[in-house]
C-alpha positions in Angstrom: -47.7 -33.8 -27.3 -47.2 -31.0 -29.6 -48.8 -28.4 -26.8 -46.0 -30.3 -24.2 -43.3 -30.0 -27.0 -43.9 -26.1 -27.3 -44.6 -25.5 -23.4 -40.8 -27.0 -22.8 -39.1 -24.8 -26.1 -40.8 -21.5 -24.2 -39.5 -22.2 -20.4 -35.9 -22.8 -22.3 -36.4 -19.6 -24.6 -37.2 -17.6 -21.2 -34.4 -19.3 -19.3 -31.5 -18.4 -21.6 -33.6 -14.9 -22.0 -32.7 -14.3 -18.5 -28.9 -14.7 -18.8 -27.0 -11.7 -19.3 -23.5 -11.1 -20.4 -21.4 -11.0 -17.1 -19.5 -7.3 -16.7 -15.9 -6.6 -16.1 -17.1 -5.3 -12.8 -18.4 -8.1 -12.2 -15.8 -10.3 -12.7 -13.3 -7.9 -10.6 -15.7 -8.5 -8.1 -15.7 -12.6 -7.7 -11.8 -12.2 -8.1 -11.9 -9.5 -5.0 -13.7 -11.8 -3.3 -11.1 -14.3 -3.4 -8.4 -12.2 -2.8 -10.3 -11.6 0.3 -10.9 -14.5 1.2 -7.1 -16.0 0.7 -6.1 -13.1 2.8 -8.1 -14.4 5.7 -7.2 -17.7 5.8 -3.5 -16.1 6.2 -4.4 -14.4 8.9 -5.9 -16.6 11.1 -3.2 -19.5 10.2 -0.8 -20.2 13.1 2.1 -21.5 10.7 3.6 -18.9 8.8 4.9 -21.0 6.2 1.0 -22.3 5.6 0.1 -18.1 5.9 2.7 -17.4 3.5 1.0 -19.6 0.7 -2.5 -18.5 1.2 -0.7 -15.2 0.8 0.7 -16.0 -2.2 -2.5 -17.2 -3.6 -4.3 -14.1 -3.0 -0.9 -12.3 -4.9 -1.5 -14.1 -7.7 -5.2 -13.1 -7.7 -4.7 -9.7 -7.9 -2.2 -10.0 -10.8 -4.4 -12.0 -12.7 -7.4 -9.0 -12.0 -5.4 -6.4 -13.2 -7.5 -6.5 -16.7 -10.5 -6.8 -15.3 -9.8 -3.9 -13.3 -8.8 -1.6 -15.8 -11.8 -2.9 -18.2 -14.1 -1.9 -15.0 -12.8 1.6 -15.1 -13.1 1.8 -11.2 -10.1 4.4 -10.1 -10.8 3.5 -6.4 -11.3 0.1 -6.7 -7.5 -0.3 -8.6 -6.2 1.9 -6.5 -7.1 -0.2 -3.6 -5.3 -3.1 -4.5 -2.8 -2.0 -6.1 -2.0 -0.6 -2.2 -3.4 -4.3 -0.8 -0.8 -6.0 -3.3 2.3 -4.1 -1.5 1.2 -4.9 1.6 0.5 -8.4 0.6 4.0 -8.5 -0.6 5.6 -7.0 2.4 3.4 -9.8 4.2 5.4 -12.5 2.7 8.9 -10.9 3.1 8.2 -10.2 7.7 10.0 -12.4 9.6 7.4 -13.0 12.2 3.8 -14.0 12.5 2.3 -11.4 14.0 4.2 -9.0 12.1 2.9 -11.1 9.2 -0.4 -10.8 10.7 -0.2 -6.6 10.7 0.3 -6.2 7.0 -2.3 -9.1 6.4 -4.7 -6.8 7.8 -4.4 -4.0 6.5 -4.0 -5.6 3.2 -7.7 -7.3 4.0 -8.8 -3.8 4.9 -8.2 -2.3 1.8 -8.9 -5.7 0.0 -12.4 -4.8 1.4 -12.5 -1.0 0.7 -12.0 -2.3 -2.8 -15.4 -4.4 -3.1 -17.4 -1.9 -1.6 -15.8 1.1 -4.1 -17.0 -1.3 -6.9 -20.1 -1.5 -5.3 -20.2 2.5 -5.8 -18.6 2.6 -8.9 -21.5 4.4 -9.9 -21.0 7.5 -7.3 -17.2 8.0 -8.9 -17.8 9.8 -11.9 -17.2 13.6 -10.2 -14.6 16.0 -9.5 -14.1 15.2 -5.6 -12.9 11.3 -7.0 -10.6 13.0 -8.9 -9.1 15.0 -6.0 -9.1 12.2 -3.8 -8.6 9.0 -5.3 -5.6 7.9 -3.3 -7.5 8.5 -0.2 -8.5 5.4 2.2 -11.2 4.0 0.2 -13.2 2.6 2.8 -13.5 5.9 4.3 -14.2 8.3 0.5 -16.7 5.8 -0.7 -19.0 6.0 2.1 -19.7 10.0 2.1 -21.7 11.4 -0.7 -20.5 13.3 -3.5 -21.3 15.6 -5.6 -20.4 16.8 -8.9 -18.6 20.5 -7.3 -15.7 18.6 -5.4 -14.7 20.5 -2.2 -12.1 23.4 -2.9 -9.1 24.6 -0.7 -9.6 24.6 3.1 -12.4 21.9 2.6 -10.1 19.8 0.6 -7.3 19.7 2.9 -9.4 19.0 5.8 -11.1 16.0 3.8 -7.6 14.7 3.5 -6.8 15.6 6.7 -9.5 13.3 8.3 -8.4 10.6 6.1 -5.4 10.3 6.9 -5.8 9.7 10.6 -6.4 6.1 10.1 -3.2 6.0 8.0 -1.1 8.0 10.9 -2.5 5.5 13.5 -2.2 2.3 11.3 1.8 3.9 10.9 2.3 4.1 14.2 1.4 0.8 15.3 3.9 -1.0 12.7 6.7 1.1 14.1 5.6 -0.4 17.6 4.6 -3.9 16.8 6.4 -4.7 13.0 9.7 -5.7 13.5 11.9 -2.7 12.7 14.2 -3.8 9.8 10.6 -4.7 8.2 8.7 -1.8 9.6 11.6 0.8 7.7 11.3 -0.9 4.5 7.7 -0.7 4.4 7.6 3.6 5.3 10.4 4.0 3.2 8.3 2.6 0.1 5.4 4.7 1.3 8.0 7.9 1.5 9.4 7.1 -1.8 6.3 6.8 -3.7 5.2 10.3 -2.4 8.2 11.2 -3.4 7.8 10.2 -7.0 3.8 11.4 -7.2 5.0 14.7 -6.5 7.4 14.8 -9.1 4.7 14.1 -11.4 3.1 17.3 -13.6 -0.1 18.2 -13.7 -1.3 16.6 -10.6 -4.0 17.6 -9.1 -4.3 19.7 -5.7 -5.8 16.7 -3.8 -3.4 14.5 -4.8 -0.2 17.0 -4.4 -1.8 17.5 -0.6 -1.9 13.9 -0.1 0.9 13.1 -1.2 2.5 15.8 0.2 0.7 15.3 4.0 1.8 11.3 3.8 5.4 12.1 3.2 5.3 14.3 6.3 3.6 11.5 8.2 5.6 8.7 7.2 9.0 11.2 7.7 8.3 11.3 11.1 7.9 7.2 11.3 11.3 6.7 9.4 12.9 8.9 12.1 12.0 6.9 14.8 13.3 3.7 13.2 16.5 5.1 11.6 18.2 3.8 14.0 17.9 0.1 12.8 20.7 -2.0 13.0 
């Protein structure tokens, strides 16, 4: 009985033995997760009223994050969705559903650029994430780094690559988005370039970033400045 008794007290000792303190990663990570999957439930609703709430939920998920986030430490992973939160919000303000649809996507795109930086939080802790922490994250987190980040000519053509899929992405909301909604949403974009470069001490990658988007999403704000 006593043998029984002591066999039982060990498997419990080693059970609880094996549980570990959960990290703030970790946690950012499960609340990624639902932020992803809230945002695909939107997406694939047909009523945009019903899209709109599994929308919201996914907006309240990342505010609620925001700690965890910052306890995490993971620049890319923040930065992510902090862009997956505007388009999220932009989501819920389009008039249509498949404009709805278009910043549901690339909300879910970045929502998932996110979880996979957190998976390489480890690889973050250099020079090059410094200089290009704005860039698409889906795109910076899958090339290696090391701890020399690229200088100069490298740099710029880094960005440069980068920001194709953000060039494409803008041209297809100026086609498809409705153009009232499609405006509003480069004019944000153009703004917030605007303020990061008035910013001091900002480092090269981000000045060319910053500075290359504002060109970009100039050129989409002419085409729709003729809204009415």
């Amino acid at each position: 009985m006593k043998y029984s008794y002591f066999i039982i007290i060990a498997f419990a000792l080693s059970l609880f033995s094996s549980f570990r303190p959960v990290k703030p990663c970790e946690y950012a990570g499960s609340n990624i997760g639902f932020v992803k999957t809230q945002t695909q439930k939107a997406i694939n609703e047909e009523d945009i009223n019903i899209s709109r709430y599994y929308t919201y939920k996914a907006i309240r998920a990342i505010e609620n994050n925001k700690e965890q986030l910052n306890t995490c430490g993971c620049d890319y992973a923040a930065t992510s969705m902090e862009d997956s939160f505007k388009d999220l919000v932009l989501a819920t303000k389009a008039n249509t559903l498949r404009s709805t649809r278009i910043f549901l996507n690339r909300s879910l795109e970045k929502t998932i650029g996110s979880l996979e930086a957190l998976e390489k939080h480890e690889l973050h802790d250099s020079n090059y994430a410094s200089d290009v922490l704005e860039l698409n994250t889906v795109n910076v987190t899958n090339s290696k780094k090391s701890k020399a980040g690229p200088k100069g000519i490298y740099l710029h053509r880094k960005i440069d690559s980068s920001l194709i899929k953000y060039e494409a992405s803008l041209t297809n909301i100026v086609k498809n988005v409705d153009c009232k909604d499609a405006l509003n949403y480069a004019t944000q974009i153009y703004e917030h370039c605007e303020e990061q470069l008035l910013k001091p001490n900002l480092s090269e990658g981000k000045k060319y970033y910053n500075l290359r988007t504002k060109e970009i999403t100039s050129q989409a704000i002419e085409q729709l400045k003729n809204c009415k």
